[in-house]
Residue frames as qw, qx, qy, qz and C-alpha x, y, z in Angstrom:
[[0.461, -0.470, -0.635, 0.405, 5.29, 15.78, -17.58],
 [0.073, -0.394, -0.395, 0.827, 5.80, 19.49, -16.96],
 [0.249, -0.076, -0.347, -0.901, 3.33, 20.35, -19.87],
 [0.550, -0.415, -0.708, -0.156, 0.48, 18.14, -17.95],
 [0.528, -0.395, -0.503, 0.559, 1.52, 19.86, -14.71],
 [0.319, 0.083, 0.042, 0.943, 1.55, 23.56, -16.09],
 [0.399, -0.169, -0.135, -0.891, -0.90, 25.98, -14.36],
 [0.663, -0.434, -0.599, -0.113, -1.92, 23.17, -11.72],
 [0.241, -0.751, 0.403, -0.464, -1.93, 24.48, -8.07],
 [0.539, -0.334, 0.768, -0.091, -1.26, 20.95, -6.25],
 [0.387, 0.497, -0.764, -0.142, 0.11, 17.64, -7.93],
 [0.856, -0.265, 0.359, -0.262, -0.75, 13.91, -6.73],
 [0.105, 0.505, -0.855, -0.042, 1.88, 11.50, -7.23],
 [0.710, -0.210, 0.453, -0.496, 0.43, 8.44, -7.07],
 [0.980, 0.122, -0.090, -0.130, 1.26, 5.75, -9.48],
 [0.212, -0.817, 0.517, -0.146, 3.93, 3.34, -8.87],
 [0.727, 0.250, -0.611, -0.190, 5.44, -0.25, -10.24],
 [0.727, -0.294, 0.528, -0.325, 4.07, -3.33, -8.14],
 [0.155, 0.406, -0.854, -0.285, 5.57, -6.40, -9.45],
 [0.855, -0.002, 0.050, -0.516, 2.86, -8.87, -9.85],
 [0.977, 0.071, -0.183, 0.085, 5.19, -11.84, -10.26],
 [0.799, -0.328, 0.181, 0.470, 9.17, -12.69, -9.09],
 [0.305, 0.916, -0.107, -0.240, 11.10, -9.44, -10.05],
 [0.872, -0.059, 0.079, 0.479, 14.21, -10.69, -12.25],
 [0.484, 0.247, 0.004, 0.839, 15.73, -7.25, -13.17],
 [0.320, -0.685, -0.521, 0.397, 14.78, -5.10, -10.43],
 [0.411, -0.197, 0.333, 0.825, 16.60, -2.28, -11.77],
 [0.159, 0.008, -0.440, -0.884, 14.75, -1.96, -14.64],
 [0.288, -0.576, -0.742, -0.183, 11.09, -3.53, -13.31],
 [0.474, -0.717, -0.484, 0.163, 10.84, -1.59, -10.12],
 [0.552, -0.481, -0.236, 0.639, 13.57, 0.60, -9.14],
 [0.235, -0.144, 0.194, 0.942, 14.56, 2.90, -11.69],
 [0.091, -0.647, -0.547, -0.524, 10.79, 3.57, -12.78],
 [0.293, -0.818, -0.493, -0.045, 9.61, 4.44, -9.66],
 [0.507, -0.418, 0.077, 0.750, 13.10, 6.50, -8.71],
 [0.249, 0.053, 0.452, 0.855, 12.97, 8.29, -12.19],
 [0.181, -0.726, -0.538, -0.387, 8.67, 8.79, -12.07],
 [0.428, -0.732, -0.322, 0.422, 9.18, 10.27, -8.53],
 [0.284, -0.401, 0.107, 0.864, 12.42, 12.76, -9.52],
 [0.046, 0.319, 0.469, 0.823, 9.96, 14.20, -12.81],
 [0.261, -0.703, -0.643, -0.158, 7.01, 14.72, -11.09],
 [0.646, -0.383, -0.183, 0.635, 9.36, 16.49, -8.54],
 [0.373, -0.064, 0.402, 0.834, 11.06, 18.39, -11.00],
 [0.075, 0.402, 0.430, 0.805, 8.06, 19.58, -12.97],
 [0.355, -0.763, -0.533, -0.087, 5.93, 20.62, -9.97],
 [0.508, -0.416, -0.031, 0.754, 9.02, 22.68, -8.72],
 [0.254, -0.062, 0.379, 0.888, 9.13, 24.31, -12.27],
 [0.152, -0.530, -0.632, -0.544, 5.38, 24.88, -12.08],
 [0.017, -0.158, 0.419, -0.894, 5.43, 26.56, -8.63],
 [0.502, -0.472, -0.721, -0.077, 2.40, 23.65, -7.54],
 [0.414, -0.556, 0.369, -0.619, 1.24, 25.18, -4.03],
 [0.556, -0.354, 0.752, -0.002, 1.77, 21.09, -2.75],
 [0.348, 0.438, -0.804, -0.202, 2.61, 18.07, -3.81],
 [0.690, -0.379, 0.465, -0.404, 1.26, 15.13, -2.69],
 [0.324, 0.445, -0.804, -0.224, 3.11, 11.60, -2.58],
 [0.908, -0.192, -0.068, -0.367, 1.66, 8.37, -2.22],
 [0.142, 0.435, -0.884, 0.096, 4.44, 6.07, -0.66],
 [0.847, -0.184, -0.453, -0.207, 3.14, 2.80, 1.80],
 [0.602, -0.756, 0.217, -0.136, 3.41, 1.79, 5.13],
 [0.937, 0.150, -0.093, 0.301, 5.88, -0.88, 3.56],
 [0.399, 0.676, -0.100, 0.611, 8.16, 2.44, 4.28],
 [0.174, -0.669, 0.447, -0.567, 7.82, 2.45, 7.76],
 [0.771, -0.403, 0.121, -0.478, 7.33, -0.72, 8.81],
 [0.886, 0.346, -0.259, 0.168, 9.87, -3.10, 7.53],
 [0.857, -0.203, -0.234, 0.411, 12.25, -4.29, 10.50],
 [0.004, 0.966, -0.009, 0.260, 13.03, -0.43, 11.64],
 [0.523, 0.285, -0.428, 0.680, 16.56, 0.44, 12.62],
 [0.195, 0.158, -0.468, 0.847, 16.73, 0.97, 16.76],
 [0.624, -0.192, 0.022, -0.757, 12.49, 0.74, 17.00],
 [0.250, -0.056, 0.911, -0.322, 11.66, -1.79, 19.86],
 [0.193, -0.066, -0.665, -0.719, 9.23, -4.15, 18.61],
 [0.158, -0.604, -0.756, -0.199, 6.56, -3.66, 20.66],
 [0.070, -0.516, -0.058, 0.852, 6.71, 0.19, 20.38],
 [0.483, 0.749, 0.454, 0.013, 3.69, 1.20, 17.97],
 [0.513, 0.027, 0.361, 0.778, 5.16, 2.86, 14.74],
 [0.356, 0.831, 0.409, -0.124, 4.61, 6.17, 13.34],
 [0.493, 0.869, 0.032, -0.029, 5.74, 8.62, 11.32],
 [0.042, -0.924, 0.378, 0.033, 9.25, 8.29, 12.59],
 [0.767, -0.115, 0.622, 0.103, 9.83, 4.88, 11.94],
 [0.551, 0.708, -0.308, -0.316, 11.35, 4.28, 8.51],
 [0.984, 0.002, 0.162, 0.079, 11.61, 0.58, 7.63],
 [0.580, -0.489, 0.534, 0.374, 15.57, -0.97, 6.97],
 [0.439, 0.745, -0.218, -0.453, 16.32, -0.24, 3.55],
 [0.204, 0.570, -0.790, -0.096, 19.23, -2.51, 3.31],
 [0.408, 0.003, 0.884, -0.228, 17.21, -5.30, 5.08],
 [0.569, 0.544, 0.145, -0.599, 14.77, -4.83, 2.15],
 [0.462, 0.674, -0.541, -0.199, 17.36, -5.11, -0.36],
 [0.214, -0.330, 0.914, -0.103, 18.92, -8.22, 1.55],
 [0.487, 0.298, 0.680, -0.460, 15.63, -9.90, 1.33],
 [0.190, 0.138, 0.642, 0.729, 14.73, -8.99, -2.52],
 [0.107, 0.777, 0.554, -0.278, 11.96, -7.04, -1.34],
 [0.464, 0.102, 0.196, 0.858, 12.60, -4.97, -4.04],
 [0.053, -0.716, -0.288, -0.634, 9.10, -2.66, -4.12],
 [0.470, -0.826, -0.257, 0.176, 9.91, -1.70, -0.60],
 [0.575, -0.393, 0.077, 0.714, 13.15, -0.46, -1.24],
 [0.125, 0.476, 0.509, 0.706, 11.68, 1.47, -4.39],
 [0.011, 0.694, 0.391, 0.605, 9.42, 3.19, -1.82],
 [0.509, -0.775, -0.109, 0.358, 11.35, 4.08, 1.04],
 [0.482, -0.141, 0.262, 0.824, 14.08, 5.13, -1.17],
 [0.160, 0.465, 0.302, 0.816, 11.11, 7.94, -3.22],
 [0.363, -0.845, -0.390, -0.050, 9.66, 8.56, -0.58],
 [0.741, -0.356, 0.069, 0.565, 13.13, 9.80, 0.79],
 [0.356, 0.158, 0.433, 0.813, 13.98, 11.33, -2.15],
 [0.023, -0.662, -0.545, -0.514, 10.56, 13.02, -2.18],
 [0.382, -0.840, -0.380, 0.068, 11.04, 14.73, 1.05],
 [0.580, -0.522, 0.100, 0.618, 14.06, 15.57, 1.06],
 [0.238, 0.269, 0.362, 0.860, 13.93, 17.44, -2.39],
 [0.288, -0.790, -0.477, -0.255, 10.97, 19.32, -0.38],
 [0.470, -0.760, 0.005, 0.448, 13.57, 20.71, 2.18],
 [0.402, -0.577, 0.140, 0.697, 15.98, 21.65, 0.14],
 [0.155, 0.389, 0.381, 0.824, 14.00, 23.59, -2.72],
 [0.248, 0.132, 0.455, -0.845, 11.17, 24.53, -0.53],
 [0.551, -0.160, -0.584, -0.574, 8.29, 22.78, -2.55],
 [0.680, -0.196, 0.220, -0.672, 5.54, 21.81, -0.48],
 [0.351, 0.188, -0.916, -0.043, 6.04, 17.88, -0.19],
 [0.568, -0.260, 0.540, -0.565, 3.73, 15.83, 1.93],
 [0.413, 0.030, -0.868, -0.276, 3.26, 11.82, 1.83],
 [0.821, -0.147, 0.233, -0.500, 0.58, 9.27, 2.64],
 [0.116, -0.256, 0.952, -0.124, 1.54, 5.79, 3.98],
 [0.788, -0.059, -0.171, -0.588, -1.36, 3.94, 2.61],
 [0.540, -0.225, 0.762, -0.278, -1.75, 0.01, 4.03],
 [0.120, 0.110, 0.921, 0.355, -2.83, -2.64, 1.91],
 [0.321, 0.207, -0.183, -0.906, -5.91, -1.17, -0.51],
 [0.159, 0.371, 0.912, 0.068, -9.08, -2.96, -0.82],
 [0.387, 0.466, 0.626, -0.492, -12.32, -2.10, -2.15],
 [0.654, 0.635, 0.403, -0.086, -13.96, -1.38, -5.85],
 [0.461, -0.033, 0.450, 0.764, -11.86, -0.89, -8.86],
 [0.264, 0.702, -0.157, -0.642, -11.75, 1.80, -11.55],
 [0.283, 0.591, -0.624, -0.426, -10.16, -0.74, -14.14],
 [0.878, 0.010, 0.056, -0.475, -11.46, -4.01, -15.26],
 [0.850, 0.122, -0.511, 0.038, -8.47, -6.18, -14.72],
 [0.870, -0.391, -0.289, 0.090, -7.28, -7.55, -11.36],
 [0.036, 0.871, -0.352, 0.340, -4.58, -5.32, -8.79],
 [0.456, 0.309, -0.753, 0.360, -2.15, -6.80, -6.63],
 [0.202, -0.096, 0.561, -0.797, -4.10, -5.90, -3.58],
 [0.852, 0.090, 0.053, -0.514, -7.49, -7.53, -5.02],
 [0.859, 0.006, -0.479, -0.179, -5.86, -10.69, -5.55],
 [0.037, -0.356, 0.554, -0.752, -5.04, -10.42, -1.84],
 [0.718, 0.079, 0.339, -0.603, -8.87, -10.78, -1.02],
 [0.672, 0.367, -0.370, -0.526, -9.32, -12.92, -3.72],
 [0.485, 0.423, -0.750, 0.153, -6.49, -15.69, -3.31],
 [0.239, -0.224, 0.586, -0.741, -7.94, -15.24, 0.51],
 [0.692, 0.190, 0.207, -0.665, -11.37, -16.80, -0.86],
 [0.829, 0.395, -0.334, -0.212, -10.82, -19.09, -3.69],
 [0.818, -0.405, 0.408, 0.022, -7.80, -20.46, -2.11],
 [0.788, 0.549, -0.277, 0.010, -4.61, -22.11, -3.97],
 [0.875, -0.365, -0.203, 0.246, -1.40, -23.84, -3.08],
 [0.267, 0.562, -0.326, 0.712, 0.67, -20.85, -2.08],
 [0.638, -0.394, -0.563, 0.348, 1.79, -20.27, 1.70],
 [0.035, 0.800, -0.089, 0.593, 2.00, -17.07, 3.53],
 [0.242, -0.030, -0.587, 0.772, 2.99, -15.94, 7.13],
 [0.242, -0.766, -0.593, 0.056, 0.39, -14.95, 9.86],
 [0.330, 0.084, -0.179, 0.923, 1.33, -11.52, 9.67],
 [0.072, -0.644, -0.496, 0.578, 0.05, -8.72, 11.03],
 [0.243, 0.403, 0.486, 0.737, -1.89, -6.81, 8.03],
 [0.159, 0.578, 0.302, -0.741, -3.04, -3.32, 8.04],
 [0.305, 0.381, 0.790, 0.370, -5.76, -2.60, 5.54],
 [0.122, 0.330, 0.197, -0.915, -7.40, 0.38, 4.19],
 [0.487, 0.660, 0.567, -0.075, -10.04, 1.07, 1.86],
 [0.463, 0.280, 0.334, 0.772, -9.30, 2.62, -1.65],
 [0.186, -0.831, -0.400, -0.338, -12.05, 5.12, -0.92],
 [0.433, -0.892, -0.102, 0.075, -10.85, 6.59, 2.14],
 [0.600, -0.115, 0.177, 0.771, -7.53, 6.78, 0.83],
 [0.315, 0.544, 0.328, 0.705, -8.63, 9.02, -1.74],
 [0.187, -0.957, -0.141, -0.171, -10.37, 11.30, 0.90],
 [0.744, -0.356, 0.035, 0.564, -6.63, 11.31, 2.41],
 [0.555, 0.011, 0.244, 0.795, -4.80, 12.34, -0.07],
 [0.015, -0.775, -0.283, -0.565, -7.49, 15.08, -1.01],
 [0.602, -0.759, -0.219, 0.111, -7.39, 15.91, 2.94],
 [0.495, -0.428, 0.212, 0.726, -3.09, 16.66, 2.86],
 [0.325, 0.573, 0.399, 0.637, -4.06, 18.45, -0.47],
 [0.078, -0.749, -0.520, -0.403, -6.44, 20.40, 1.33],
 [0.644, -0.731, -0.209, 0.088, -5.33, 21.10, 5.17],
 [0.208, 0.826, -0.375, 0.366, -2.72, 23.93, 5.45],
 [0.451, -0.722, 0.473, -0.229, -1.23, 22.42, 8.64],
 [0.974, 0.215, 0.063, -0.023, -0.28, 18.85, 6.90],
 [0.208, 0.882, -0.423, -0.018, 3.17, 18.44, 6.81],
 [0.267, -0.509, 0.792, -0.208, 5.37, 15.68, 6.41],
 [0.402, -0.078, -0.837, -0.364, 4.20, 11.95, 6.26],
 [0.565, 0.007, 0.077, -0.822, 1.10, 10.24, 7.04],
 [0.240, 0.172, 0.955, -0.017, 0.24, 6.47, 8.33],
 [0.427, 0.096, -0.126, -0.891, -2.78, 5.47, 6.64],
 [0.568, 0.069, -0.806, -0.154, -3.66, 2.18, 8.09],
 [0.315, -0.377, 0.427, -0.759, -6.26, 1.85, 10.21],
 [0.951, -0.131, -0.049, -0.277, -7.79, -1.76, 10.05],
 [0.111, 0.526, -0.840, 0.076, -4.92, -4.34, 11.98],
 [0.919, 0.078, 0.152, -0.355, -5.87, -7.78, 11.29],
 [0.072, -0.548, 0.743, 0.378, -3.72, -11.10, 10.95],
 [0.283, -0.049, -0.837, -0.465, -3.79, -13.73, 8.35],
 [0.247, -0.193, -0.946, 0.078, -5.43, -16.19, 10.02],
 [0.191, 0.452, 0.559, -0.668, -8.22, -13.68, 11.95],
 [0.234, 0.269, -0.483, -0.800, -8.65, -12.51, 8.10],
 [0.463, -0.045, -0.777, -0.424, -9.34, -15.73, 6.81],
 [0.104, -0.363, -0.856, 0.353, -11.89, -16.47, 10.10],
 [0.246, 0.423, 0.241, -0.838, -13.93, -13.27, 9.04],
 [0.195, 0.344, -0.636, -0.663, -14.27, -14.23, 5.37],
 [0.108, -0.132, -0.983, 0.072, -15.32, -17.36, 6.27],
 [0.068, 0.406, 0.685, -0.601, -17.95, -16.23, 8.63],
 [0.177, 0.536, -0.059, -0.823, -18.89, -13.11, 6.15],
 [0.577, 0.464, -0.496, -0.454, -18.58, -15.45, 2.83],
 [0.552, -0.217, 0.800, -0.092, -18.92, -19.54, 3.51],
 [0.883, 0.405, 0.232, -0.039, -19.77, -20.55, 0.30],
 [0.339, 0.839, -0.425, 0.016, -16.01, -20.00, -0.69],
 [0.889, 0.045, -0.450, 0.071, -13.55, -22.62, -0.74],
 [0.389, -0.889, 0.238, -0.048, -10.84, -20.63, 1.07],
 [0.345, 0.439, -0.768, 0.315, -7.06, -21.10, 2.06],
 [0.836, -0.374, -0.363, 0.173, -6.69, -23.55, 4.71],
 [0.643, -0.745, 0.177, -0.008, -5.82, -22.59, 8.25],
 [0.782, -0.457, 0.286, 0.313, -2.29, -24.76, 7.62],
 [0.602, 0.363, 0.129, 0.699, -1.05, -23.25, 4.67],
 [0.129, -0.930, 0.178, -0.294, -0.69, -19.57, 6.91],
 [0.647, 0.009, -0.443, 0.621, 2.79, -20.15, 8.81],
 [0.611, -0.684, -0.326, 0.229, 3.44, -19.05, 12.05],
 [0.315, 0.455, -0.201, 0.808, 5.52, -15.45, 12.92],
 [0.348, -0.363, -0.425, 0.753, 5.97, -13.24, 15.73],
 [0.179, 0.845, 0.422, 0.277, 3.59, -9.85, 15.58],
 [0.441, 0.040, -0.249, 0.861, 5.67, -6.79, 16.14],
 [0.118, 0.568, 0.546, -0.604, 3.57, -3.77, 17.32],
 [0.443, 0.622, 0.464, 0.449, 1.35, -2.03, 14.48],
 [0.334, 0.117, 0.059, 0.934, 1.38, 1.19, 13.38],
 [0.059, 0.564, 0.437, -0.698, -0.70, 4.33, 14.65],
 [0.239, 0.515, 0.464, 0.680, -2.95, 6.54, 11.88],
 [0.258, -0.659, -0.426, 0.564, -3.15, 9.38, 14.44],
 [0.076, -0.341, 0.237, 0.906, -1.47, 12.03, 12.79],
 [0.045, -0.295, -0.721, -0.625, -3.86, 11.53, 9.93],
 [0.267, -0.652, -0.642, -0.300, -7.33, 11.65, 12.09],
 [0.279, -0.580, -0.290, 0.708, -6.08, 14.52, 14.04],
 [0.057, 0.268, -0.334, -0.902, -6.44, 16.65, 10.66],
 [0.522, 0.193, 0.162, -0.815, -9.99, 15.28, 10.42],
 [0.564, 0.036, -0.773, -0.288, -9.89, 11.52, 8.39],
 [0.668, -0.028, 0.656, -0.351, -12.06, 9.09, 9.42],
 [0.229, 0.324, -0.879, -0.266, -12.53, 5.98, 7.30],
 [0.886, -0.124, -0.229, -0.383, -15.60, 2.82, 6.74],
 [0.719, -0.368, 0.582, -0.096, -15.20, -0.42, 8.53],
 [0.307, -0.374, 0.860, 0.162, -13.48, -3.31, 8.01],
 [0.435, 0.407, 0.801, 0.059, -16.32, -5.77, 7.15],
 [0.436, 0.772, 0.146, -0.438, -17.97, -2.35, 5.01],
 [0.061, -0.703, 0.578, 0.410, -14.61, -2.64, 3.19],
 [0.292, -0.110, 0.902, 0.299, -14.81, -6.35, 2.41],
 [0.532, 0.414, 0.736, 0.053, -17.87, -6.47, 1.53],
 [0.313, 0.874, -0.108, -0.356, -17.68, -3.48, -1.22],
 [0.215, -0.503, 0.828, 0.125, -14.38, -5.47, -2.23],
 [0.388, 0.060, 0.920, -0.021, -15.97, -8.78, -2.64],
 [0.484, 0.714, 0.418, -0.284, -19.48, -7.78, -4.06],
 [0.124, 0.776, -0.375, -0.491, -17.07, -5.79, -6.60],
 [0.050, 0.498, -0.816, -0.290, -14.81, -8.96, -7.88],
 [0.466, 0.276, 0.839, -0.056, -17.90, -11.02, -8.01],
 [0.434, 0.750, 0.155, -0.474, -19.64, -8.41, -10.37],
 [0.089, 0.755, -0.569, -0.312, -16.37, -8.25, -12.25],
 [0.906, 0.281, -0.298, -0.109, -16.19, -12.34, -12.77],
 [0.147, 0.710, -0.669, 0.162, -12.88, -12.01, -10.86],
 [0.487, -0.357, 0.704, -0.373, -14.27, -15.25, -8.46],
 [0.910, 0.250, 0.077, -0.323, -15.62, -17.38, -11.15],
 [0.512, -0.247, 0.765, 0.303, -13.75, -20.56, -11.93],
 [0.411, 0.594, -0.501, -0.477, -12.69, -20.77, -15.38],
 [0.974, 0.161, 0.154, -0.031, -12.19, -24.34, -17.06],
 [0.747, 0.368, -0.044, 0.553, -8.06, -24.84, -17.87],
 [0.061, 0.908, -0.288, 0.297, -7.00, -21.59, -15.75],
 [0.514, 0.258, -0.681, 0.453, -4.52, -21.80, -14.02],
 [0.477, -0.504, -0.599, 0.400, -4.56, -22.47, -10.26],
 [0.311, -0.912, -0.064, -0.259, -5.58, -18.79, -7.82],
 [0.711, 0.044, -0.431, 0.554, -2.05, -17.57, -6.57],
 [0.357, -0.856, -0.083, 0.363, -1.21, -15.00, -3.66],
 [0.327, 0.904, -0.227, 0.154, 0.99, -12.06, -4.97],
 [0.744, 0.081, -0.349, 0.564, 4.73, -12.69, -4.29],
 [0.444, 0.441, -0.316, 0.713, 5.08, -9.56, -3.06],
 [0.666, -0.597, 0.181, -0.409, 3.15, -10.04, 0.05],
 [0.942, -0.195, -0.194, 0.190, 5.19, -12.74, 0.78],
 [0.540, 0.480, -0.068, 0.688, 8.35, -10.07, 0.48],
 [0.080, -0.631, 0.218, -0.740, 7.33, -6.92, 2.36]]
């Protein structure tokens, strides 16, 4: 790590372990990677005297059942989801990234490295790698349908693209400081799957009655971000870059003998 870091002036943190199925040893699947990737990166960007850092955490970090934040008071940066409700819950990649994200700021106060995070939202649009992210079979599972259930929650969605101009943006903008919602499309299940439809009707889809009812708490704000100059593509620009992508890719084609199209577990979690 610090020989990949040596003689860089800023640092992007950015990768981090999404459990793609039911975590049984959390410990060693989730926690202690992303705890242990978070404190090297740390460590060697300190000992390379980086001019910043930048961390990628998730909104999962500020949104998750906040301690003392009324719920229909719009979240931002000062909200920092319930850790221990996380942990109650086996939501285990939230507790993985409120707990580096923590860790990442606070080792910013008290060495003085330059720290700043970005709260990305659930990531859609064109891949870099030619097999299938948690967040594309999101869209996917959304289209093709299968016999998993979810909650009508209240998703916030970004594009991969405009992330990246983010994180280049808190690279770039001396006055950045701190964290950074990054979740400007709020949309729930069930308005999701009524766009998709409209946007994409030759798809089988989930069904309307496998989305369960919930309560929406208020969403979160991406001010702080587009006060330092982000802006960001629509919604529908998103899907349909997204879609057009995982059709190119084969990801929508029905296979003979696969197995059934599931939803990630860990949307069901966070």
């Amino acid at each position: 790590m610090a020989a990949a870091i040596e003689g860089c002036q800023g640092v992007f943190h950015v990768a981090s372990p999404v459990p793609k199925g039911e975590v049984t040893d959390p410990e060693v699947e989730v926690l202690g990677p992303a705890a242990t990737g978070t404190r090297n990166v740390l460590e060697a960007a300190s000992a390379a005297k980086v001019r910043r850092l930048v961390v990628v955490s998730s909104i999962v970090a500020v949104d998750i059942n906040p301690k003392d934040w009324p719920t229909d008071k719009i979240k931002d940066e000062s909200s920092w989801s319930d850790r221990e409700f996380c942990r109650s819950n086996e939501d285990w990649y939230s507790v993985s990234k409120i707990t580096a994200e923590e860790a990442a700021l606070e080792y910013g106060r008290r060495t003085g490295l330059d720290v700043v995070t970005l709260n990305p939202a659930v990531v859609f649009g064109p891949l870099l790698q030619p097999t299938v992210n948690a967040s594309s079979q999101f869209l996917i599972y959304f289209l093709k349908g299968g016999p998993d259930r979810m909650r009508n929650k209240l998703w916030h969605i970004v594009d991969v693209r405009d992330t990246a101009d983010a994180l280049l943006l808190l690279y770039e903008a001396p006055e950045a400081a701190g964290r950074h919602i990054c979740a400007p499309h709020v949309i729930t299940a069930r308005d999701l799957l009524d766009l998709l439809k409209r946007m994409y009707p030759g798809y089988p889809h989930i069904s309307k009655e496998s989305i369960s009812d919930m309560d929406h708490p208020a969403p979160m704000t991406t001010d702080k971000l587009r006060k330092l100059g982000w802006s960001c593509r629509s919604l529908e620009e998103t899907i349909t870059d997204s879609v057009e992508f995982c059709r190119q890719a084969g990801f929508l084609d029905d296979v003979e003998g696969a197995e059934p199209c599931r939803f990630p577990p860990v949307y069901n979690k966070i």
